[in-house]
TILUM-816791 format. One line per 4 residues: number of its first residue (from 1); their letters; for each residue x, y, z of C-alpha. Coordinates in steps of 0.2 Angstrom, whole numbers, plus 2048, in hexadecimal, padded with zeros to 3 digits. Layout:
# TILUM-816791
NUM	a	X,Y,Z ~ ...
***
This chain:
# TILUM-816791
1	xxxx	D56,144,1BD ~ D5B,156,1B8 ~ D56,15B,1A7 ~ D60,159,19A
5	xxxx	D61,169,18E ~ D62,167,17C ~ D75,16F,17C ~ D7A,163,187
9	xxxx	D72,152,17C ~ D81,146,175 ~ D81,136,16C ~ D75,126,173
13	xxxx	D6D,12F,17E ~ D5A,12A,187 ~ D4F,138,188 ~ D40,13B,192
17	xxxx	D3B,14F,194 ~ D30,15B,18C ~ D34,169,17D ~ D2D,174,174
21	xxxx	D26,16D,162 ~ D29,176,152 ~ D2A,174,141 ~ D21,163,141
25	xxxx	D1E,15A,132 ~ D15,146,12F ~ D21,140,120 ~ D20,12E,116
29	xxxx	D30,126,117 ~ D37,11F,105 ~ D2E,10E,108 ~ D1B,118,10C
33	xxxx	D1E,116,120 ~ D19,126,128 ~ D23,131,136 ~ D24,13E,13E
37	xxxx	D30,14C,13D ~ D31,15C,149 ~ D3D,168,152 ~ D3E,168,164
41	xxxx	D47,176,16E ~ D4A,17C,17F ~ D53,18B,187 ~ D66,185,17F
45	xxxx	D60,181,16D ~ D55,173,163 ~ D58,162,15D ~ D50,15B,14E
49	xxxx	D47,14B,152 ~ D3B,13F,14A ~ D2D,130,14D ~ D31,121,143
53	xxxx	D1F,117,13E ~ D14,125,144 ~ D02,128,141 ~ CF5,136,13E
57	xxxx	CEF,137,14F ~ D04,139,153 ~ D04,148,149 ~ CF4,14F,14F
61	xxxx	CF8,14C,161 ~ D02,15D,162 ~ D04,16F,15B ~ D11,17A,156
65	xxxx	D15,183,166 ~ D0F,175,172 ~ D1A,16E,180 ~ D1E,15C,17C
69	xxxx	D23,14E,188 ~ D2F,143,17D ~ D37,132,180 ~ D45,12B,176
73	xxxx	D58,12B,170 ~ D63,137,168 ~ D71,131,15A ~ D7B,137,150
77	xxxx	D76,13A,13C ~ D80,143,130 ~ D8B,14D,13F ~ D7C,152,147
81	xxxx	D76,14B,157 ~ D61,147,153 ~ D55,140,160 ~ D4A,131,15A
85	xxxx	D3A,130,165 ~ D31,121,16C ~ D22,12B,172 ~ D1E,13C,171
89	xxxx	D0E,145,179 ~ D09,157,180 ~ D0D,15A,18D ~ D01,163,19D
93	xxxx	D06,175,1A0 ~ D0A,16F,1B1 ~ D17,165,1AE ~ D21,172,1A4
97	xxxx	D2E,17D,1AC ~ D30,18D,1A5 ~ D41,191,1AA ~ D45,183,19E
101	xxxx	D41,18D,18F ~ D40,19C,193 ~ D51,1A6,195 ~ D4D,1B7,197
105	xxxx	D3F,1BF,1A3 ~ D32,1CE,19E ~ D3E,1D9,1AE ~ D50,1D3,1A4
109	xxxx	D48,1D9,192 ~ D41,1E9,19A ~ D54,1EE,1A0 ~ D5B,1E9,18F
113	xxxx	D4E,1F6,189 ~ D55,203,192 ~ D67,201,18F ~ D63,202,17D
117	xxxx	D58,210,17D ~ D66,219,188 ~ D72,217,17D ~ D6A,21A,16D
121	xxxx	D65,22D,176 ~ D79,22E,17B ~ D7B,231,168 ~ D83,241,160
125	xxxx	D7B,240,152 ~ D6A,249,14E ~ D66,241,13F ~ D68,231,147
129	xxxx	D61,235,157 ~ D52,238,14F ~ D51,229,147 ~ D54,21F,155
133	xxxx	D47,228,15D ~ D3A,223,152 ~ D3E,20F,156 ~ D3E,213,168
137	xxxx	D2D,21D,168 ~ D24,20F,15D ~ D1B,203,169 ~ D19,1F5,15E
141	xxxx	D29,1F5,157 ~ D33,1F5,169 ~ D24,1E6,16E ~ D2A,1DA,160
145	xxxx	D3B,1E1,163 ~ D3E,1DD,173 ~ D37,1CA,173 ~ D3F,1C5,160
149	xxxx	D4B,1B7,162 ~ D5B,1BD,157 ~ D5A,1AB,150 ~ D4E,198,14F
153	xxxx	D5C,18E,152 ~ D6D,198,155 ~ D73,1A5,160 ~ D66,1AD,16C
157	xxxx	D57,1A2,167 ~ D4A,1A6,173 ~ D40,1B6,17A ~ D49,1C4,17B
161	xxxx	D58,1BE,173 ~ D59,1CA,165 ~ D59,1DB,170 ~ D65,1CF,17A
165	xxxx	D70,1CE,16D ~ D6E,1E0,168 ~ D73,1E8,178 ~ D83,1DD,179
169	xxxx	D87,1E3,167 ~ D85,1F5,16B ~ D8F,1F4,17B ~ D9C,1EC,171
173	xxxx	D9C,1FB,162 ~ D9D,209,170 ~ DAF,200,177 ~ DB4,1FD,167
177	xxxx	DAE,20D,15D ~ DBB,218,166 ~ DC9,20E,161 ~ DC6,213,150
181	xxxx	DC5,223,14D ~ DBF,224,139 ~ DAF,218,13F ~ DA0,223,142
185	xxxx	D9A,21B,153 ~ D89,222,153 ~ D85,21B,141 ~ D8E,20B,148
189	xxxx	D83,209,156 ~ D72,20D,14E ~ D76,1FF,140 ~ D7B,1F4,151
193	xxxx	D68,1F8,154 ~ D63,1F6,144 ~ D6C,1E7,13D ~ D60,1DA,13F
197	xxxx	D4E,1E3,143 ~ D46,1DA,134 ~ D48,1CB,141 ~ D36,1D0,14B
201	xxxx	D2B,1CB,139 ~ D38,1BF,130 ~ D35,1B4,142 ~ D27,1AF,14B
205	xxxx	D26,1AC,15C ~ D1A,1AD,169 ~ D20,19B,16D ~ D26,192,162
209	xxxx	D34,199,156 ~ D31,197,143 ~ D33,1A1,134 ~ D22,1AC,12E
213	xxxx	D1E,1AD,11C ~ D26,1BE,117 ~ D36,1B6,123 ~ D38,1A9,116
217	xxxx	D31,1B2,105 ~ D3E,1C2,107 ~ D46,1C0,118 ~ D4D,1CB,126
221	xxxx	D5B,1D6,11C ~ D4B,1DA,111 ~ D3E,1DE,11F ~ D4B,1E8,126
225	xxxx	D4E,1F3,11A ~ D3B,1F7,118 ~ D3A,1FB,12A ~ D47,208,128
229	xxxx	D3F,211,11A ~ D30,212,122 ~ D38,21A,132 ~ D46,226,128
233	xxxx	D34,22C,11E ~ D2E,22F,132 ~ D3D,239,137 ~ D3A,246,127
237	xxxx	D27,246,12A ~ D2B,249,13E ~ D3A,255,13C ~ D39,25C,12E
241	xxxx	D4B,257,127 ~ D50,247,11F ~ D5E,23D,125 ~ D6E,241,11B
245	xxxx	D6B,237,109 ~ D81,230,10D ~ D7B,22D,121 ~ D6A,222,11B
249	xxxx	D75,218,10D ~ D82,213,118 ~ D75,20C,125 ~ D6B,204,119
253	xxxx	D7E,1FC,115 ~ D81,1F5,125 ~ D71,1EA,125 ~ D72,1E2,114
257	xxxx	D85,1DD,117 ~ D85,1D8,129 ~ D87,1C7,124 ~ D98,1CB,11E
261	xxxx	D99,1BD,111 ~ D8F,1B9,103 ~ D8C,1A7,107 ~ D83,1AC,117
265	xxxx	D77,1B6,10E ~ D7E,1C5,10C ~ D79,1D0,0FD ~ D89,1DB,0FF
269	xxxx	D98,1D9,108 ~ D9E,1E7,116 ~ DA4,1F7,10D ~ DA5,203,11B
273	xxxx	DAE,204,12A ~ D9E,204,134 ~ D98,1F4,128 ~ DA5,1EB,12C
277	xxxx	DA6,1EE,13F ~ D93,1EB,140 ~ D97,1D7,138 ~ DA6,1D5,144
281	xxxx	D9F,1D9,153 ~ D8F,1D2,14D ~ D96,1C1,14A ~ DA1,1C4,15A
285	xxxx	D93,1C5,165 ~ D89,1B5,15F ~ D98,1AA,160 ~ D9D,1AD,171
289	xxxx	D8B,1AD,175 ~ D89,19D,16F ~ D99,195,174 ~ D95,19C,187
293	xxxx	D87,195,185 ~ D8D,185,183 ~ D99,185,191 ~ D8A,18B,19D
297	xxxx	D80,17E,198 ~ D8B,16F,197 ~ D89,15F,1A1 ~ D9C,15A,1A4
301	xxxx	D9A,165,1B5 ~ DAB,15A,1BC ~ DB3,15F,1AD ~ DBF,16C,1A5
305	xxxx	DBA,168,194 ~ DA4,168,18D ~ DA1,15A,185 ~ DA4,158,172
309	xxxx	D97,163,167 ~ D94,15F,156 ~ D8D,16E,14F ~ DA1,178,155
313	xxxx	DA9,168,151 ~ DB3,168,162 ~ DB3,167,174 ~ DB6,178,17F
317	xxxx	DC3,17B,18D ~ DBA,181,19C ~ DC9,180,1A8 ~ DCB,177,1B7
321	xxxx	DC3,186,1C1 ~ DB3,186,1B8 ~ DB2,170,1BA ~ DB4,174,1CE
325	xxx	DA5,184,1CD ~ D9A,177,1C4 ~ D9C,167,1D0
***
């Protein structure tokens, strides 16, 4: 039977395959019975699940970060499809394929770290050539950044997903930069770079994907700008002159109000031109990411349409071409 990814998982369905564990918690129900609540994720996304009647030596059984063979049923709660397991045991390294959480290979994240290096050094600007330099010559900073999932649970959650993610952007800003000539398309593109670098500390992730402690105490908008001063202190020190006082401002800008709306945690809402790009596109990339996503990885291959998903709230048209490809 071919695995069944976590995208794909609807209403009633039996499941026998293994995940990754996360986030797992032993909870007493309202009447004192104990279970078990965990995430469990693979390549397409996670899936909340729990244990009814579960034990100590249930919860002990497994780590964080362990592959899990699970065996049980999914239903719907509250608009969210949830898997309630039967069984659940770690599973042997040999019965785990890595391709089915893995996305990205070390070869695919070394090309994404050139394209971004090239054009980051394609810039006009001195000021912030320099700055990007600084990023690009700092070991440990391109190490977390090039494995940091952009996410835990939404678009481009896995290794490698947030340099993903970034590179789309950046191709994006240097086709749409041009169109609009009062847009400063080098300040546009280095806050595509930016944007979301507090991501590598406000996430861990050598396997499992979770929030660290300074992630959920002050978050990545935060990290980031302490990141950034750090490296504009660098450029004066290596240079010898400071980036503009308007130039830094307007960067720091474009990270705290990339969320665009207050309600999804943005201090500010976009003010510049190059602010409000940087959330369009931004929020751009990771919807057609995701809803791509979907459509890739979505069961119904003798179909034009996916199959209902709960979290968009519809189903997606294919077209006939794609149900043929996939049968």
């Amino acid at each position: 039977m071919s695995r069944r990814f976590v995208s794909q998982l609807a209403h009633q369905e039996s499941v026998d395959q293994i995940f990754l564990a996360s986030e797992k918690q032993l909870r007493p129900n309202r009447n004192g019975n104990l279970y078990l609540q965990l995430d469990l994720s693979d390549r397409s996304g996670s899936i909340g699940a729990r244990m009814w009647n579960a034990s100590e030596a249930d919860y002990r059984s497994f780590e964080n970060g362990d592959y899990v063979r699970v065996e049980g049923s999914t239903q719907l709660f509250q608009g969210t499809i949830q898997l309630i397991a039967s069984a659940i045991r770690k599973a042997p390294e040999a019965e785990v394929n890595p391709d089915d959480f893995m996305i990205l290979g070390s070869k695919e994240i070394d090309k994404l770290v050139v394209q971004l290096s090239t054009m980051l050094r394609k810039m006009r600007d001195p000021h912030l050539v320099n700055l990007a330099e600084c990023f690009l010559v700092d070991d440990e900073f391109m190490r977390k950044f090039s494995r940091a999932p952009a996410g835990v649970k939404n678009h481009h959650a896995y290794v490698g997903g947030l340099i993903e993610h970034v590179v789309k952007l950046m191709e994006l800003v240097s086709n749409v930069a041009p169109l609009y000539p009062g847009i400063n398309a080098d300040l546009l593109l280095i806050g595509a770079f930016l944007h979301d670098m507090g991501k590598i500390d406000e996430l861990t992730y050598e396997r499992d994907f979770a929030y660290s402690d300074e992630g959920q105490l002050i978050g990545h908008l935060v990290i980031a700008i302490g990141i950034l001063e750090k490296k504009l202190r660098e450029v004066e020190r290596l240079s010898g002159e400071p980036v503009p006082g308007e130039l830094a401002l307007r960067l720091r800008h474009m990270i705290v109000s990339h969320h665009g709306q207050y309600e999804y945690g943005s201090p500010k809402l976009p003010m510049t031109l190059e602010a409000v790009a940087l959330h369009y596109l931004d929020n751009l990339d990771a919807k057609l990411h995701s809803f791509d996503q979907l459509m890739r990885d979505d069961p119904n291959v003798e179909s034009s349409w996916t199959t209902y998903n709960h979290s968009l709230g519809r189903k997606l048209f294919k077209g006939a071409g794609k149900a043929r490809a996939g049968s």
